[in-house]
N, C-alpha and C positions, 0 to 999 in steps of 0.2 A: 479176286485178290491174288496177287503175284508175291513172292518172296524177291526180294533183290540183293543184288549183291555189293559189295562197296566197289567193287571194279564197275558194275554195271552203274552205279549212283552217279562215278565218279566220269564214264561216258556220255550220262545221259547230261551232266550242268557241264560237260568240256567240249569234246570233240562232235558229239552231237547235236547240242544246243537245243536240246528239247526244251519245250515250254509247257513249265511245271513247277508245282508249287509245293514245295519242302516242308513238312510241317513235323515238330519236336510237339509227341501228344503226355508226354509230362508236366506234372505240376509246375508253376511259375517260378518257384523258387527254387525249384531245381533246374530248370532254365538257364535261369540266373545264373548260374553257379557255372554251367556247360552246356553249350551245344555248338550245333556245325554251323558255321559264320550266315550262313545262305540262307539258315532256316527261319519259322517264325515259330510261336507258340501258340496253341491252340490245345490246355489242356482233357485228356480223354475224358475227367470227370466233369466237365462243362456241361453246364442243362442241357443245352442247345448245342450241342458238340457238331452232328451230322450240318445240319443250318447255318452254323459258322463255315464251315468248311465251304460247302458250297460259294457263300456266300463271300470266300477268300478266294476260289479258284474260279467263282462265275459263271459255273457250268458243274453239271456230275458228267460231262466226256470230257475235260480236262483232267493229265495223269495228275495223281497225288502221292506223293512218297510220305509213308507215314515211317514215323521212327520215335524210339525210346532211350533209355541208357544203356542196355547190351543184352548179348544173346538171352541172360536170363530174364529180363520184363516180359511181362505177358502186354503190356500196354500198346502197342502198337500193334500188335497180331487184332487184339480184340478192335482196338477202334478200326482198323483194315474190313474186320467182316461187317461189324457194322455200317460202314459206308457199302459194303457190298448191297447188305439189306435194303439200305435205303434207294440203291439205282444207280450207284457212282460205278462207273464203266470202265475207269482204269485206275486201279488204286493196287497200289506196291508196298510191301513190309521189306522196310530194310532192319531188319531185325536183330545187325552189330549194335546199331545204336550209337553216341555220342562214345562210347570207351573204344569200339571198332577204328571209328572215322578219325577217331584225335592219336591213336596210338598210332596210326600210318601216314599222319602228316610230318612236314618237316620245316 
């Protein structure tokens, strides 16, 4: 697991055009409420959380940017190792969260 940055997020869906799957590992109703336009949900407390995942990205060597609501959530860190645990080969904590990426847009 990788920490990313909102410069490095904002590289990686722009001038890079990497191919990668954004995922908001929050509750749905807080989803709901906010996330970043690109992402989907798949939340951390989900049975089957690592198996979804995969099973969104089609691979554990496709990158996975996980995210939560800001610096302070542990949610994203933790779902980060555990896809580490399971075998997923490139997975990144953007660890701003939804209040990072929405306070720097315009």
């Amino acid at each position: 697991m990788q920490t990313i940055s909102r410069e490095e997020l904002e590289a990686m869906n722009g001038s890079e055009k990497r191919d990668f799957v954004l995922i908001n590992v929050l509750p749905r109703e807080d989803f709901r409420q906010e996330h970043i336009r690109t992402s989907i949900n798949i939340p951390k407390a989900s049975e089957d959380f690592s198996d979804e995942v995969e099973r969104v990205a089609g691979s554990k060597e496709r990158e996975v940017v996980l995210y939560c609501a800001n610096f302070d959530c542990p949610l994203s860190t933790e779902a980060a190792r555990e896809l580490d645990e399971k075998g997923f080969n490139h997975v990144y904590d953007y660890e701003g969260g939804s209040a990072d990426w929405l306070k720097h847009r315009h």
